[in-house]
N, C-alpha and C positions, 0 to 999 in steps of 0.2 A: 194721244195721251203721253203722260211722260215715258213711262215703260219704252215706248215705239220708238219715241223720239231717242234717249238714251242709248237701246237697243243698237240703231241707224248707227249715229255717229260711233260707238263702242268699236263694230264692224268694221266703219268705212277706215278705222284707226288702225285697226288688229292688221286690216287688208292692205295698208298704205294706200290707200285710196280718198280723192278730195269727198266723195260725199257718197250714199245710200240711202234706197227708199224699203221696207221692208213690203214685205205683201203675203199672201194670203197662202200661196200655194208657190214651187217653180214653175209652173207651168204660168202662173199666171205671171210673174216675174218676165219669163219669156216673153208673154205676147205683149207685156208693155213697153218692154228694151228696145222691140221689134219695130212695134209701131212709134218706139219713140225716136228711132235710127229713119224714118220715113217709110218703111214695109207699108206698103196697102196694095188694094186689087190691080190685081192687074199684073203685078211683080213677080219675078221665078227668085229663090233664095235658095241657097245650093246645102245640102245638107248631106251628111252621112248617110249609108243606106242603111249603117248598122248602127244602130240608136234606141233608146225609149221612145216609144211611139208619143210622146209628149212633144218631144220636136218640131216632128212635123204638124201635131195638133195647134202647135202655138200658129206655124207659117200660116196654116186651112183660117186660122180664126181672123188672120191678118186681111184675108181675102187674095191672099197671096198663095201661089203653088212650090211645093218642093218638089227642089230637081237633085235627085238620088243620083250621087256618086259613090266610087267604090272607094275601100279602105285598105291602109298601110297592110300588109301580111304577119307582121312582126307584134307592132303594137296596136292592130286593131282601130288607129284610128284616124281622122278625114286625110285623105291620099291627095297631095297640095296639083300634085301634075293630073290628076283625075278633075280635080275642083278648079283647074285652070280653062281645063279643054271643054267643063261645060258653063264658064263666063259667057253669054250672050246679052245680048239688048235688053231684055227686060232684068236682067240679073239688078236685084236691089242689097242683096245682102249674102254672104257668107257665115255660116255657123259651123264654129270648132265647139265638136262637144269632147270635153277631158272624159272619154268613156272607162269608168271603174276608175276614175283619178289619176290618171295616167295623161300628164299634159299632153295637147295636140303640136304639131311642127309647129309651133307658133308664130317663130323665124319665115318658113317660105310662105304661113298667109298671111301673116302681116301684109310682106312684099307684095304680095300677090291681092292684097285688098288693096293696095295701095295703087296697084300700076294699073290694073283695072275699074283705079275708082268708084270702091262700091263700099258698102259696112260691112267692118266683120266683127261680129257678135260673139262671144264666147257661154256654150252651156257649161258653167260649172257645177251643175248641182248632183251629179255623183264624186264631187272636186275640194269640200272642205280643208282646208289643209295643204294642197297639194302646191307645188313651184313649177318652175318652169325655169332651171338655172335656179337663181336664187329670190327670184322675182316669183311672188304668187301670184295664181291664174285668176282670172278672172278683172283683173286690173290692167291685162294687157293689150287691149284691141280697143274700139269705141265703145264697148259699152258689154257689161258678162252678168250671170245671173247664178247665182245657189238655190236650192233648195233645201227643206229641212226636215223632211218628212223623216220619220220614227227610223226608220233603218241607217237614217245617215249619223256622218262623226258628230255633227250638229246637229238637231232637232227641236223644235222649238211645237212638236204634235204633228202641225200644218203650218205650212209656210215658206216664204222665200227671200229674195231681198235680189234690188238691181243694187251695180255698183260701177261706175264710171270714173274717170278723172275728167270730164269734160262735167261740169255742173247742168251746164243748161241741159244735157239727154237727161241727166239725175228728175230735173224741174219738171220735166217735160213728162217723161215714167211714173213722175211721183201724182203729176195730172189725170194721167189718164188710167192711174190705178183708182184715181181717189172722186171719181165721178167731175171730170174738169178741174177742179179747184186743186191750186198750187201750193208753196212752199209756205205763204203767208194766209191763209184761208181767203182766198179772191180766185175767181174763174180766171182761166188765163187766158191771154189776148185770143183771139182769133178762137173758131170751131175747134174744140177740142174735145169727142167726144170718147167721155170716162165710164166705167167700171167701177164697181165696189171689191176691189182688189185688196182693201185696205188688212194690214196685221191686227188682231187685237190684243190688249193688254195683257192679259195670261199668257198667252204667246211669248209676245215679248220677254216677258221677266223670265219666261223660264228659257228662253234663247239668250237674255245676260247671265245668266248662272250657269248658262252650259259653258258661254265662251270663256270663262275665267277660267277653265279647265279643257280649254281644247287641247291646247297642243299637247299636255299628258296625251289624252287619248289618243291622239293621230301617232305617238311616240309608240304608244302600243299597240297599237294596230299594224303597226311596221314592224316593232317585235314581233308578233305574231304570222304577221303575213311571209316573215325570214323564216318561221319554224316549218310553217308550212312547203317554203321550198325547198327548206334542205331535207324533210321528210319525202314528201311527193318526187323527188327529185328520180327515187330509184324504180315509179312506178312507170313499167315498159309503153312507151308510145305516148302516154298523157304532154301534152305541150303546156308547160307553166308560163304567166303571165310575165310580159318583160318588165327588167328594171331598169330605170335611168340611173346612173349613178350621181351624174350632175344634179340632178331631179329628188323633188320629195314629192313621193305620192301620198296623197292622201286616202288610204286603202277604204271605198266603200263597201267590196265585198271581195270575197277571193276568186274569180275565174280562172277553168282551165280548161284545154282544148283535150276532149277528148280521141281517142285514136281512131283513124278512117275507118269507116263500114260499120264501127259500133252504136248498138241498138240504147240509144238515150234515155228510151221511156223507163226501159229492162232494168235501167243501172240506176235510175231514180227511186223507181220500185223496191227496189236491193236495198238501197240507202235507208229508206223510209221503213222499210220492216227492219231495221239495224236500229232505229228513231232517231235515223239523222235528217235531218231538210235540207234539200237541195233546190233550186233555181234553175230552168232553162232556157233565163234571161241574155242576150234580148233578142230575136228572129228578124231579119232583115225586114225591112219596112215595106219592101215591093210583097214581101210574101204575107202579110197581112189581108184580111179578105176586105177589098174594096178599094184599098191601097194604091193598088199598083195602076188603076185608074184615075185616082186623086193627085197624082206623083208624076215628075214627070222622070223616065231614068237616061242615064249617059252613060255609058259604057254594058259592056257583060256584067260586071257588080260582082266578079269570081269569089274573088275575095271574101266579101258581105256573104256569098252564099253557102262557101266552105263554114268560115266561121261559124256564122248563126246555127248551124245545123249540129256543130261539137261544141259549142260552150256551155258548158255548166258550172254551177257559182256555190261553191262550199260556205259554209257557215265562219261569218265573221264577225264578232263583237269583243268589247273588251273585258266581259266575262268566261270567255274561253281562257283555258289552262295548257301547257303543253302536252298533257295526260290527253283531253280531247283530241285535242290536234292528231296524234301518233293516233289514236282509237279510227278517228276520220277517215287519215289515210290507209288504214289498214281497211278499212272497210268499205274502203274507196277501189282497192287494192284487189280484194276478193271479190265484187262485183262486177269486175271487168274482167274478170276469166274464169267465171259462174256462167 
């Protein structure tokens, strides 16, 4: 409908990107990018170990395996010398996911999708907003995906959108989101077997009224997310989320690494009888029950396992005040030596 249609192109503009298909969910965005880069059975696609477990559901759906590498220590995210040493024969694809909107090394896997010869896919959908230098993400590699589910800068209820500068993967995504049928409602050449991945119109419209006003909010959420670090800043042992300076993140929630040996569940609890919400998003993908047989892993995964085990994700939208914020960490603050 028109909505979708306008939607698309509004995006692919905002994005500098030649074109965009929207869809239904990121997940499903994912597994059409996936499959539209050539992912199918049989294929290993190399993935973070420390991710939404959406990731890897996209690869399983592909008929393809994820093979779990370890992450950066600093910014949490895909570790380009990890994701090099597990390139093999079946390797079809590499995924940078910008986790918490914190662009991935974009630079060494570009290189490294390149000398290897394989796709690299970019997950933006915790990434609204976000650059990489001054180039935004998700327009960077063969082909990147958003989501827009309710908690993000964008929201459109449910929903996603692929975005490439290569048209034909756009054609090809937009296929096999849309049950076969292409850019001009005709089945496209050859087997192309589709999905009802399609956006609808409510959707849409309320994802072009969000974007006329994104970058306000991704502006504020950056305000915000500065209050929070120069507040939490003095709280002993908590590790605050890194910032690029070159970089704009586009903050989809606040993550912080809580300090070794402390009890997670205890300080959630604390929070929650204070009625704050907290997050113990996201647990390494091997640690998931079924996972770590689904997955294929490369290395120790140190990293992924430190992390996952102390990150927690403080409340962030652009109806917080800095009254909140100071109350948060104070109570962030008390909880952790209770």
């Amino acid at each position: 409908g028109p909505e979708v249609n306008a939607f698309e192109k509004e995006f692919a503009t905002w994005l500098n990107v030649e074109t965009a298909v929207a869809t239904n969910s990121g997940t499903s965005a994912l597994i059409a990018a996936l499959r539209a880069v050539g992912v199918g059975p049989g294929d290993e696609v190399i993935v973070p170990a420390l991710t939404f477990i959406a990731t890897a559901n996209a690869v399983l759906n592909c008929g393809a395996r994820p093979v779990l590498v370890d992450v950066l220590p600093d910014s949490w995210n895909l570790d380009p010398a990890a994701a090099s040493e597990a390139v093999g024969k079946n390797t079809r694809a590499i995924v940078a996911v910008h986790l918490f909107g914190l662009a991935a090394p974009m630079s060494e896997l570009i290189a490294l999708a390149q000398q290897a010869d394989v796709a690299l896919v970019e997950d933006a959908c915790e990434a609204v907003g976000s650059t990489y230098g001054r180039q935004s993400v998700g327009g960077l590699s063969d082909v990147g995906v958003f989501g827009f589910y309710p908690n993000k800068v964008l929201t459109t209820g449910e929903g996603g959108m692929v975005v490439s500068t290569d048209c034909s993967v756009v054609d090809r995504a937009r296929a096999i989101s849309n049950q076969g049928y292409g850019v001009r409602g005709r089945l496209m050449d050859g087997a192309v077997p589709g999905h009802s991945f399609r956006m609808n119109e409510f959707g849409a419209a309320l994802g072009r009224a969000q974007l006329a006003n994104v970058d306000a909010r991704v502006f504020e959420r950056d305000r915000l997310a500065a209050k929070y670090i120069d507040t939490l800043g003095a709280v002993t042992g908590l590790v605050l989320p890194m910032t690029d300076l070159q970089s704009r993140r586009g903050w989809f929630t606040f993550p912080v690494l809580l300090p070794r040996g402390t009890d997670r569940d205890r300080v959630m609890i604390a929070m929650k009888d204070s009625g704050i919400e907290t997050a113990d998003y996201f647990p390494p993908l091997h640690h998931l029950a079924g996972y770590a047989d689904l997955c294929l892993q490369r290395g120790e995964l140190d990293n992924s396992n430190d992390i996952g085990q102390r990150l927690l994700c403080m409340p962030l939208w652009e109806g917080l005040d800095d009254g909140n914020i100071e109350t948060i960490a104070m109570e962030l603050s008390n909880a952790l030596v209770s």
